[in-house]
PAZAPA-4460 file (N, C-alpha, C; in steps of 0.05 Angstrom, whole numbers, plus 32768, in hexadecimal, padded with zeros to 4 digits):
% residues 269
    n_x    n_y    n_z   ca_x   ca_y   ca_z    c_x    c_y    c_z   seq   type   mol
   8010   7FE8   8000   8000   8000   8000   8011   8019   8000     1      X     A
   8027   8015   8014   8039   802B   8011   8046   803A   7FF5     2      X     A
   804C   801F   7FE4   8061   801D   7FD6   8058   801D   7FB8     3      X     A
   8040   8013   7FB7   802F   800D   7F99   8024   801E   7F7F     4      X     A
   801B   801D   7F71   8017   802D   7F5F   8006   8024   7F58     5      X     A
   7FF0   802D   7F47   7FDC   801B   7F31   7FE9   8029   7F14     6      X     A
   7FFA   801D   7F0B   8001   801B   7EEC   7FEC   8027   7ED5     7      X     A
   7FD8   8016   7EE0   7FCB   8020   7EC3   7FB7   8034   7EC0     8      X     A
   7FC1   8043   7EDA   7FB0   8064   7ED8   7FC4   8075   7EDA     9      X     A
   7FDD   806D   7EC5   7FF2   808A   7EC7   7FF7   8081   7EA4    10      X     A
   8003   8097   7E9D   8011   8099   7E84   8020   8088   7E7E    11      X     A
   802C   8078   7E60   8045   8064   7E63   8057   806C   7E68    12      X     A
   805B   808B   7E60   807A   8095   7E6D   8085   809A   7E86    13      X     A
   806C   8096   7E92   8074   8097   7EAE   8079   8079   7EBD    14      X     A
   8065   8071   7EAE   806A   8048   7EBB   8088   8049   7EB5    15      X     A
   8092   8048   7EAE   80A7   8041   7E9B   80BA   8051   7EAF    16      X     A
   80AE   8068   7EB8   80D1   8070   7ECA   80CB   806C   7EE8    17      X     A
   80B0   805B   7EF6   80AE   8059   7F18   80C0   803C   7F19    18      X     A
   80C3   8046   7F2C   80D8   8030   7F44   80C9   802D   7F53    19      X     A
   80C5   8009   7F53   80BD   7FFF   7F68   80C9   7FF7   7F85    20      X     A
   80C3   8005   7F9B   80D2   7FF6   7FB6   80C0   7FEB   7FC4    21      X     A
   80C7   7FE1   7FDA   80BC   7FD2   7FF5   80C7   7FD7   8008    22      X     A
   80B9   7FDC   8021   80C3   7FE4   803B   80E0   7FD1   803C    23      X     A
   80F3   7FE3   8045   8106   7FD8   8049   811B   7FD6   8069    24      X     A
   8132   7FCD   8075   8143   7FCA   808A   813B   7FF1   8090    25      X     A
   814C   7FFB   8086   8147   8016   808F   8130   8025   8098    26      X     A
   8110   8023   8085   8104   8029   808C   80F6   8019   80A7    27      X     A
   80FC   8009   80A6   80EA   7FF0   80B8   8100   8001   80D7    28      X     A
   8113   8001   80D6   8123   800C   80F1   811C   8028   80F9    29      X     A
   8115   8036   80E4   8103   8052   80F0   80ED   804D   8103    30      X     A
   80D9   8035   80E7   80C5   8032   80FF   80C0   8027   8115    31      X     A
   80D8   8018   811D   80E4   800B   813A   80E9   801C   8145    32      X     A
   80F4   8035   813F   8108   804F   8152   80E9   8056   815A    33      X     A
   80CC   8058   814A   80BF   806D   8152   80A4   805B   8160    34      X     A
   80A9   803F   8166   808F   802C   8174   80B3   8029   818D    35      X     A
   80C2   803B   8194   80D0   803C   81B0   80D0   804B   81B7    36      X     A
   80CB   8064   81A7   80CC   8083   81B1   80A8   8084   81BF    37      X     A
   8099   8080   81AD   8082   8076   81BD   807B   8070   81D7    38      X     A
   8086   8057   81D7   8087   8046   81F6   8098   8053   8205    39      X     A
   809A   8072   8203   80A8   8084   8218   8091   8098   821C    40      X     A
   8082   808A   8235   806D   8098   823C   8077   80B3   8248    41      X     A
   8087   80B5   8259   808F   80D2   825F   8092   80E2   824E    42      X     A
   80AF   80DC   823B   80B4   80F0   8228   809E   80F3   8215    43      X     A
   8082   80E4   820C   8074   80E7   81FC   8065   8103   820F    44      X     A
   805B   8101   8227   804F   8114   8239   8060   812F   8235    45      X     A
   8072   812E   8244   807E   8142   8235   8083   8154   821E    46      X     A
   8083   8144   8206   8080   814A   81F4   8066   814D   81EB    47      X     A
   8056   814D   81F5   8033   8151   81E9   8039   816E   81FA    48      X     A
   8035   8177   8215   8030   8185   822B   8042   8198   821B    49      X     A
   8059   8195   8211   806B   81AF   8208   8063   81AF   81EA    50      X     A
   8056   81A4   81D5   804F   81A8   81C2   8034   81B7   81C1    51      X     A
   8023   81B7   81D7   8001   81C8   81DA   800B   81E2   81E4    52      X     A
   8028   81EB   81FE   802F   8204   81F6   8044   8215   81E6    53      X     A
   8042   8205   81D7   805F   820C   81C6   804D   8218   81AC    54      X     A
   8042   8202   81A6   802E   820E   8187   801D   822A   818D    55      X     A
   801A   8236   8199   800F   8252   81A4   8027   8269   819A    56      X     A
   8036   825D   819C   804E   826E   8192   8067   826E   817B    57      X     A
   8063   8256   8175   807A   824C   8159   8062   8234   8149    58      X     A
   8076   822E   8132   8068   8228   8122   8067   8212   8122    59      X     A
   805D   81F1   811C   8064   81D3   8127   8081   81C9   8128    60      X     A
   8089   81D4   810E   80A5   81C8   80FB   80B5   81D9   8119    61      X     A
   80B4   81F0   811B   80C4   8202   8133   80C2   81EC   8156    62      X     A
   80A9   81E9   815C   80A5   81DF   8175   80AF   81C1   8171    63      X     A
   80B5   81B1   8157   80C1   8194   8159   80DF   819E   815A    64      X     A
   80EC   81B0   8152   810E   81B8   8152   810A   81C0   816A    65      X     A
   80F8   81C7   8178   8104   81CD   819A   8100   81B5   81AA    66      X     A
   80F2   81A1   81A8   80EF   818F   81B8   80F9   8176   81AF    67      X     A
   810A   8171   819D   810F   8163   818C   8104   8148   8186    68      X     A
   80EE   8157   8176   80D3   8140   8176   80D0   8140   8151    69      X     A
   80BC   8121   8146   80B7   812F   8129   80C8   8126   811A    70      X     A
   80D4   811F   8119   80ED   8110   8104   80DA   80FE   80F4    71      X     A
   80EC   810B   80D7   80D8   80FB   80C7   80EE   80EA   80BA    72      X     A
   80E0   80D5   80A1   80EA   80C4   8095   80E2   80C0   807E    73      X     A
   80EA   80CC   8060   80E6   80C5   804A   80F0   80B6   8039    74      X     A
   810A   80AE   803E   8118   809F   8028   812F   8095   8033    75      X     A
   8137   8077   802B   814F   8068   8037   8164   806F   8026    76      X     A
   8179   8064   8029   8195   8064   8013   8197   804E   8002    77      X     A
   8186   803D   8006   8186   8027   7FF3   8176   8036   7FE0    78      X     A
   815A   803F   7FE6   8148   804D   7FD1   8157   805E   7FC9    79      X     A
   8163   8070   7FD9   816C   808D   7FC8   8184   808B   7FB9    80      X     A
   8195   806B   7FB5   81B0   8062   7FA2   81A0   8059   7F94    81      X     A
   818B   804E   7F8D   8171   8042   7F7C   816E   8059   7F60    82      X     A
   8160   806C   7F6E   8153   8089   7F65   8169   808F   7F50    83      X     A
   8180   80A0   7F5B   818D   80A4   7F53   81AC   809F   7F48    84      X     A
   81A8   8082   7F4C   81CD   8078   7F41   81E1   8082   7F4C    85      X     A
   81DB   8088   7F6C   81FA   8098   7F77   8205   807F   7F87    86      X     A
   821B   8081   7F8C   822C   8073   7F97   823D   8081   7FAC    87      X     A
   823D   807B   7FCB   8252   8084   7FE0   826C   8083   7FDD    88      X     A
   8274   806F   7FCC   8291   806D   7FBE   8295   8087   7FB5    89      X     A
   8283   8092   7F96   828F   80A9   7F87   8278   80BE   7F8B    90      X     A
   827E   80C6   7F99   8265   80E2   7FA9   825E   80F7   7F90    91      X     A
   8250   8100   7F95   8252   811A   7F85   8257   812E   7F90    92      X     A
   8256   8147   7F8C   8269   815C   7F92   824D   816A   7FAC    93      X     A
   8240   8176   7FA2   8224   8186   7FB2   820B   817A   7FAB    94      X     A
   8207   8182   7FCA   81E4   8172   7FD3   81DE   8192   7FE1    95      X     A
   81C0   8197   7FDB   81B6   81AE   7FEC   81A0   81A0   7FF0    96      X     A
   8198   8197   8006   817B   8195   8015   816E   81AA   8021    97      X     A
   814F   81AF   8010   8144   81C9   8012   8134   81C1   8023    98      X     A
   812D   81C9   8043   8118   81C8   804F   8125   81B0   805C    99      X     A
   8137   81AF   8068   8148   8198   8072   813F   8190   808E   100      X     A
   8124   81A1   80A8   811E   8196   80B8   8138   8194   80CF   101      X     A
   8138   817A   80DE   814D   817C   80F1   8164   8167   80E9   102      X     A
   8162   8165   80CE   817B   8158   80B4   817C   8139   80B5   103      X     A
   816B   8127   80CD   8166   8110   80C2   8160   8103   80AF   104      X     A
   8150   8114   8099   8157   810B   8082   8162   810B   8072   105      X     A
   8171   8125   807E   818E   812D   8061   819E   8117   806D   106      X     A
   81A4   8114   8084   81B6   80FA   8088   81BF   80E0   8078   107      X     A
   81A0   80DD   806F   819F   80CB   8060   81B5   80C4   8048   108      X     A
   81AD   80E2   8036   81B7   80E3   8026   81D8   80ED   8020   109      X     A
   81E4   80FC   8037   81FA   8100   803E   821A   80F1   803B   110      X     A
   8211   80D7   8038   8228   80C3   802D   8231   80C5   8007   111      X     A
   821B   80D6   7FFE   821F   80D5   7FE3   8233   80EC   7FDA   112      X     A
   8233   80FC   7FE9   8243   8121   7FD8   8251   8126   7FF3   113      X     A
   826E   8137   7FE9   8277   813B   7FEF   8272   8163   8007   114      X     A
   8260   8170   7FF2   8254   8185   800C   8239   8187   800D   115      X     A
   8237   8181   8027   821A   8181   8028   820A   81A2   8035   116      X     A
   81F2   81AB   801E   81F0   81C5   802B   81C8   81BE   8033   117      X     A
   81C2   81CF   8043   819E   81D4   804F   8197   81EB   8054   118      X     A
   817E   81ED   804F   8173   8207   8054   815F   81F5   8062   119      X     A
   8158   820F   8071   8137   8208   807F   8133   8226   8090   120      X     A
   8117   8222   8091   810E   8238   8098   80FC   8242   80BD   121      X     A
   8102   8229   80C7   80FD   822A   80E1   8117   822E   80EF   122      X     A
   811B   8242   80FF   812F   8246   8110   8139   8238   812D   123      X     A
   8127   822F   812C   8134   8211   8145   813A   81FC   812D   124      X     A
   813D   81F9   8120   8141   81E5   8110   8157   81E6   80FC   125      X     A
   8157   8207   80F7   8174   820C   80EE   8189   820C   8104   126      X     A
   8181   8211   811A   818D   820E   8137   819E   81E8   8138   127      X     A
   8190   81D8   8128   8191   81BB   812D   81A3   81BB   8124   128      X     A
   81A1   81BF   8109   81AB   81B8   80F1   81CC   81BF   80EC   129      X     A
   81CA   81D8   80FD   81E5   81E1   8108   81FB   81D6   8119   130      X     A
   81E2   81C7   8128   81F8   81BA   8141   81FE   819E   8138   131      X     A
   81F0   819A   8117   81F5   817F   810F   8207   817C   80FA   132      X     A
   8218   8193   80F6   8229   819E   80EB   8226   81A4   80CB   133      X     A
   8208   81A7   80C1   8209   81AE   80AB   820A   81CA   809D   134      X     A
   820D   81D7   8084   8216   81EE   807C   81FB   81F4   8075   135      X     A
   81F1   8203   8086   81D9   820F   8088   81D5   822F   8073   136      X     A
   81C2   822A   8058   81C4   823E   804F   81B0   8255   804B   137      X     A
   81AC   826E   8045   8199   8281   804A   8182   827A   803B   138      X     A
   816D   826F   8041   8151   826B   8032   814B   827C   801C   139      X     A
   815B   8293   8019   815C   82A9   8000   8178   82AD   7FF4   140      X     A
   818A   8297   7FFE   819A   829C   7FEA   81A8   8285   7FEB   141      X     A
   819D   8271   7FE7   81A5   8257   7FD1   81A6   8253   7FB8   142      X     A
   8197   8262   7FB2   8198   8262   7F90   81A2   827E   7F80   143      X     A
   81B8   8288   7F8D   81C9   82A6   7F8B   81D7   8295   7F72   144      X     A
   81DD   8281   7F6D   81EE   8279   7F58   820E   8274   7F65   145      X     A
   8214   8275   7F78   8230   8276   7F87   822E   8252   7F7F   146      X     A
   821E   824B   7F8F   8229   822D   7F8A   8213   821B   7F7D   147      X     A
   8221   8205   7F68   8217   81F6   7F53   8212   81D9   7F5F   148      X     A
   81F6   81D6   7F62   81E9   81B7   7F72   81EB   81A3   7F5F   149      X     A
   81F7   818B   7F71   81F2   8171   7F55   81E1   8164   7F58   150      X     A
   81DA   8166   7F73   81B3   8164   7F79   81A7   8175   7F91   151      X     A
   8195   8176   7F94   8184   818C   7F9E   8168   817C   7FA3   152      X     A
   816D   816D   7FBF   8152   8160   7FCD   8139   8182   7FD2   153      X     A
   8125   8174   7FCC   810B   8186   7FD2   80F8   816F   7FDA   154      X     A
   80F7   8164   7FF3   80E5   8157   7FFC   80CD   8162   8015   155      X     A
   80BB   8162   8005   80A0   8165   8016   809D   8182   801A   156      X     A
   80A7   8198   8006   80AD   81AD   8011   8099   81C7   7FFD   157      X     A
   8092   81B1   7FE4   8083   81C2   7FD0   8069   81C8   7FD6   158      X     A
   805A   81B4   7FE7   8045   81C7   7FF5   8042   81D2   8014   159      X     A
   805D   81D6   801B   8061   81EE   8031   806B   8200   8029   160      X     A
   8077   8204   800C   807C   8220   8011   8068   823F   8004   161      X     A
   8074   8250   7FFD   805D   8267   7FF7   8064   826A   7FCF   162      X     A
   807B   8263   7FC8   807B   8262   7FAF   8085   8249   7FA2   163      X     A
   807C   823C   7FA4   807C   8218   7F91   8086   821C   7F7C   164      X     A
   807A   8237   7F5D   808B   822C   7F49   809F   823F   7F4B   165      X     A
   80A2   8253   7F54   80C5   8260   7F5F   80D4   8252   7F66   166      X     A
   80CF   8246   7F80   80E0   822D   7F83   80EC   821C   7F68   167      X     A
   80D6   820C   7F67   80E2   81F9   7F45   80F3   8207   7F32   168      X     A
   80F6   821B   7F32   8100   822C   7F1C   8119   8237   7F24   169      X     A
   8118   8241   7F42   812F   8240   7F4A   814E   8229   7F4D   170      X     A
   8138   8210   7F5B   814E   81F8   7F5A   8150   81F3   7F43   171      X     A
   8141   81F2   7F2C   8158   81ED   7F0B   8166   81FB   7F05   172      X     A
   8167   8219   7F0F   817E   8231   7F07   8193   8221   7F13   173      X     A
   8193   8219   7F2E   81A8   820D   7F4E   81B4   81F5   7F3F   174      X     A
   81A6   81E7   7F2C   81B4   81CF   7F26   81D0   81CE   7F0E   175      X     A
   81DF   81BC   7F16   81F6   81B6   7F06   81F0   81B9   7EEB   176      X     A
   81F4   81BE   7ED4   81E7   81C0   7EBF   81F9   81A0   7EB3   177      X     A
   81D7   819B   7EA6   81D6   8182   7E95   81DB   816E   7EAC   178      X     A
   81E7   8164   7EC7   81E8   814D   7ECF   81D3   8151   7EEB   179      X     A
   81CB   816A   7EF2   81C0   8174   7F0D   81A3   8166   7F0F   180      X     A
   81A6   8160   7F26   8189   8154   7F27   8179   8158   7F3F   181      X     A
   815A   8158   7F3A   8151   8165   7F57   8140   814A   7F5F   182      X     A
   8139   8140   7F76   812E   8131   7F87   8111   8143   7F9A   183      X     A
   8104   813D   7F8E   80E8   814B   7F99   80D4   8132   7FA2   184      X     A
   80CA   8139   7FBB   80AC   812A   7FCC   809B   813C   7FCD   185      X     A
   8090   8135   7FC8   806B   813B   7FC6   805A   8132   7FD4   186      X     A
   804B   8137   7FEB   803A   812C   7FF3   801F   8127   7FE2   187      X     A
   8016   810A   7FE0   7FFD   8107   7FD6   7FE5   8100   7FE4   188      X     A
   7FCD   810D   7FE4   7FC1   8122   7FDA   7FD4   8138   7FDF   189      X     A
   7FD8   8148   7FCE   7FDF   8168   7FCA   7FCD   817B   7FDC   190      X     A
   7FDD   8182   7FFD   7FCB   8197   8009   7FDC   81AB   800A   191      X     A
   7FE2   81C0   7FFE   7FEF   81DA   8001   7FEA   81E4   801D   192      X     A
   7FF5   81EC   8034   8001   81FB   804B   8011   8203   8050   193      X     A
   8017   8220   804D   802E   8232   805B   802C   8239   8071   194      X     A
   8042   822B   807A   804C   8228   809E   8059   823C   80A5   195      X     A
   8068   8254   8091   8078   8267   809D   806B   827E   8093   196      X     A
   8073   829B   809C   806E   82B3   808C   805C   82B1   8082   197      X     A
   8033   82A7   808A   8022   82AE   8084   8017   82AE   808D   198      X     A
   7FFA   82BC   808F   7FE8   82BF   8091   7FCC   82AA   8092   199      X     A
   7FC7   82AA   8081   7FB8   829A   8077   7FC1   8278   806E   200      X     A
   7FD4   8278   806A   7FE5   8258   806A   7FE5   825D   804D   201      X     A
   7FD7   826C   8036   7FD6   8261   801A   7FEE   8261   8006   202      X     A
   7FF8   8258   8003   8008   8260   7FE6   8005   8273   7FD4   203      X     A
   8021   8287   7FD2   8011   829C   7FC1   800C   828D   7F9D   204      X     A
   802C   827F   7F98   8026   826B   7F88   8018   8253   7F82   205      X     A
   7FFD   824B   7F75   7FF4   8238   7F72   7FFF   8226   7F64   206      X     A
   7FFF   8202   7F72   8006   81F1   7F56   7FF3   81E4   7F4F   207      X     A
   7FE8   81E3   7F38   7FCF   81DC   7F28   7FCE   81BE   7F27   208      X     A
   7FC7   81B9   7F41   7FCF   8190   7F3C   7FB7   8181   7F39   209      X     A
   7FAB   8168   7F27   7F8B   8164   7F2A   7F8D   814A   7F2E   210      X     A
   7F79   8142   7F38   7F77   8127   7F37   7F6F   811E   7F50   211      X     A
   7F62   810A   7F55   7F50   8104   7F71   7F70   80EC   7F7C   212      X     A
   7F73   80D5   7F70   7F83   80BD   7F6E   7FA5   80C9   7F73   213      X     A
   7FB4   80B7   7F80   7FD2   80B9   7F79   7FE2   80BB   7F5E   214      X     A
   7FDA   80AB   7F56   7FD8   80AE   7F33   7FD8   80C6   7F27   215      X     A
   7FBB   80D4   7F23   7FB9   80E5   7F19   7FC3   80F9   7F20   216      X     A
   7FC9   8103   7F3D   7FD4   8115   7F44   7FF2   811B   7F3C   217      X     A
   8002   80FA   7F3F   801D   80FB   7F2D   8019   8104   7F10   218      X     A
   800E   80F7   7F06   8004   8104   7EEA   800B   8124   7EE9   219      X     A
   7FF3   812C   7EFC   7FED   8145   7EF3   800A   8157   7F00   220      X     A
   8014   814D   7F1A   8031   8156   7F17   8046   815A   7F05   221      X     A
   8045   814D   7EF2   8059   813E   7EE5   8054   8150   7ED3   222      X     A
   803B   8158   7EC2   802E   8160   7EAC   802B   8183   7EAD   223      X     A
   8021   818C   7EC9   8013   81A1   7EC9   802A   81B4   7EDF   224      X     A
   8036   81A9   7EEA   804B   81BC   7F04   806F   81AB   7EF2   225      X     A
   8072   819F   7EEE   809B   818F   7EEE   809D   819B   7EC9   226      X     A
   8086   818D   7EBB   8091   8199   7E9C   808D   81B8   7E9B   227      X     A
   8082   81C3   7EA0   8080   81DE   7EA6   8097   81EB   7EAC   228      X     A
   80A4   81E8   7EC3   80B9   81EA   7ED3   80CC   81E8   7EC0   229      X     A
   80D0   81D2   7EAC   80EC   81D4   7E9D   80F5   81BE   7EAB   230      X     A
   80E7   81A2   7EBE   80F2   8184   7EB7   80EA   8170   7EAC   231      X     A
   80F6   815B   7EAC   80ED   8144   7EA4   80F3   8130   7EB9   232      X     A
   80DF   811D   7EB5   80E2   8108   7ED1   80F1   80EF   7ECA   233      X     A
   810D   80EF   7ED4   811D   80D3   7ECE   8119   80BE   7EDD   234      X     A
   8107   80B7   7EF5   80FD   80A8   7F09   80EB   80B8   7F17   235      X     A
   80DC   80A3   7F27   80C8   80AE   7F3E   80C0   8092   7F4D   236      X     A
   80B7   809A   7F61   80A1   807E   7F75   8095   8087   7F89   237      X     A
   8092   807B   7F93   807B   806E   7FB0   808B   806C   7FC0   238      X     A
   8085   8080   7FD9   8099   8084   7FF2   8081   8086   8006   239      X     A
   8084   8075   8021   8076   8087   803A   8087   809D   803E   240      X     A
   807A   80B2   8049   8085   80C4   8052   807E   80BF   807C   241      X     A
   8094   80BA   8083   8092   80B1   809F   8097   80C5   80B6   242      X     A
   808D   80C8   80C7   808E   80DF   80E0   808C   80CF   80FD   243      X     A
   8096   80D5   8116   809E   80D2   8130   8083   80D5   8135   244      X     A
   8073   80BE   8149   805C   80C2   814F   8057   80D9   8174   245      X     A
   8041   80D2   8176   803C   80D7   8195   8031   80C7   819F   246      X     A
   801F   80D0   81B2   8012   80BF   81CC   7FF4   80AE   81C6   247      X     A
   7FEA   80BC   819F   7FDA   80AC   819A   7FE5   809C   8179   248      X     A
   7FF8   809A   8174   8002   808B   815B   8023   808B   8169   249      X     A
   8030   8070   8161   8055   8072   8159   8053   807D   8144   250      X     A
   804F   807D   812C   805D   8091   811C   803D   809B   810C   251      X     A
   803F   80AB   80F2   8035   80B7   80E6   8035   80B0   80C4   252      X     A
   802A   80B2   80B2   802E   80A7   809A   8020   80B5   8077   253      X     A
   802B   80C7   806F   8021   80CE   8057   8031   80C8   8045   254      X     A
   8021   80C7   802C   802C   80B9   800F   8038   80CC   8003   255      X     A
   804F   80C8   7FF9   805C   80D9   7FE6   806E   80CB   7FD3   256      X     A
   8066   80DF   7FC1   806F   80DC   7F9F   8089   80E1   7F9D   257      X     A
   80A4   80D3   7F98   80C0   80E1   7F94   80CE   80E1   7F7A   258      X     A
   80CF   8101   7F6B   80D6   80FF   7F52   80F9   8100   7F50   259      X     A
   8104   80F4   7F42   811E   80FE   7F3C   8116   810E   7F21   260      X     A
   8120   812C   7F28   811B   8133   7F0A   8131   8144   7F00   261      X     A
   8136   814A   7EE2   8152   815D   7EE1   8145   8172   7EC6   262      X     A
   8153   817B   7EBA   8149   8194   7EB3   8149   8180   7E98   263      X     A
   812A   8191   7E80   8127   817F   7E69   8141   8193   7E54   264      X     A
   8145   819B   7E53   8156   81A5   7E3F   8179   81AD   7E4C   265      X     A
   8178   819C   7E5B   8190   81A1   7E6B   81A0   81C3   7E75   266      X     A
   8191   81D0   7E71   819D   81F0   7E76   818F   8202   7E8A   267      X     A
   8194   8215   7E99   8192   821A   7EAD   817F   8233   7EAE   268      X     A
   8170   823C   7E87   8166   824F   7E89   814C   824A   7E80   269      X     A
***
């Protein structure tokens, strides 16, 4: 259920580039770390009691970097040497993880490149991310052009932020030209919420995504927000997207879509 697709409600060009996985060693040990964090009735108390007054004043993503709660789990290293053909032997040069959280999941990917850079936009969390020694960069100026990504993770981040296709347009300027590639999650169903700097939560940018089904919504990703953008999709699949539970679930579980995609005409304009 996690992992599946129905084939014959997508395009052939798309059958043709999903990867199939199955829960695997890595993910299965997350969800062991989070059916023990559980069975820590205190610290779950705690952590509920400081999360009801904490959200009064920061934002969720802010109140999990203070209490160090929330760790999520999208993708193993078996899947992500899958996706993309990297190898820990011969690294690549730069990784920028946009929206990098408290970097458990950049971890992941961290055995592949040689510098690893993150942005994120919660300040207890850039606070983490610091003491976890990563090169934390200005949420407005990663894409100055100073430095050239040979990939550029965007996971789970296109419907929190306030401009979706700025973003996209940005990380293909950011990418290596002709070999750069970006790694994007999507949550499916598509619910747009802005967690920072708004008002109203809405996106000033809309992304035009349709479809009731997983399917169609990849579809309509693929079709109506990535070709648009100036990519093409060289893989994609079926990921849980996994989270640290509380006092009424061990962990948490939404579906997400993961494209590897790189620019269709290989150039950066």
């Amino acid at each position: 259920m996690w992992y599946n697709i129905d084939s014959k409600k997508l395009p052939e060009d798309l059958c043709q580039r999903f990867v199939q996985f199955q829960q695997d060693e890595e993910t299965t040990q997350f969800l062991r770390h989070c059916e023990e964090k559980a069975d820590s009735i205190f610290t779950q108390i705690f952590q509920s009691i400081a999360r009801s007054v904490l959200s009064w004043f920061m934002s969720k993503t802010s109140v999990n970097g203070w209490i160090g709660c929330g760790s999520m789990f999208v993708i193993s290293r078996q899947q992500f040497e899958s996706l993309l053909g990297l190898s820990p032997v011969r690294k690549a040069e730069n990784l920028l993880d946009i929206g990098a959280g408290d970097g458990e999941v950049t971890k992941v990917l961290v055995p592949y490149f040689s510098n690893i850079y993150v942005t994120e936009m919660s300040p207890p969390m850039v606070a983490v991310l610091s003491s976890k020694g990563y090169h934390v960069l200005d949420v407005s100026g990663w894409s100055d052009g100073n430095i050239t990504y040979d990939v550029i993770s965007c996971l789970n981040v296109l419907d929190r932020c306030d401009k979706p296709v700025s973003m996209l347009q940005s990380i293909r300027k950011a990418l290596r030209q002709g070999s750069g590639r970006a790694v994007v999650a999507v949550v499916i169903p598509f619910k747009p919420y802005v967690e920072f700097n708004s008002v109203d939560h809405i996106p000033t940018e809309h992304l035009q995504i349709a479809g009731g089904s997983f399917e169609e919504q990849v579809t309509s990703l693929v079709q109506s927000v990535f070709q648009p953008a100036g990519f093409e999709v060289e893989a994609f699949t079926r990921l849980p997207y996994l989270c640290e539970g509380d006092l009424n679930h061990s962990f948490y579980v939404l579906h997400d879509a993961v494209f590897v995609l790189r620019s269709s005409d290989g150039s950066k304009n």
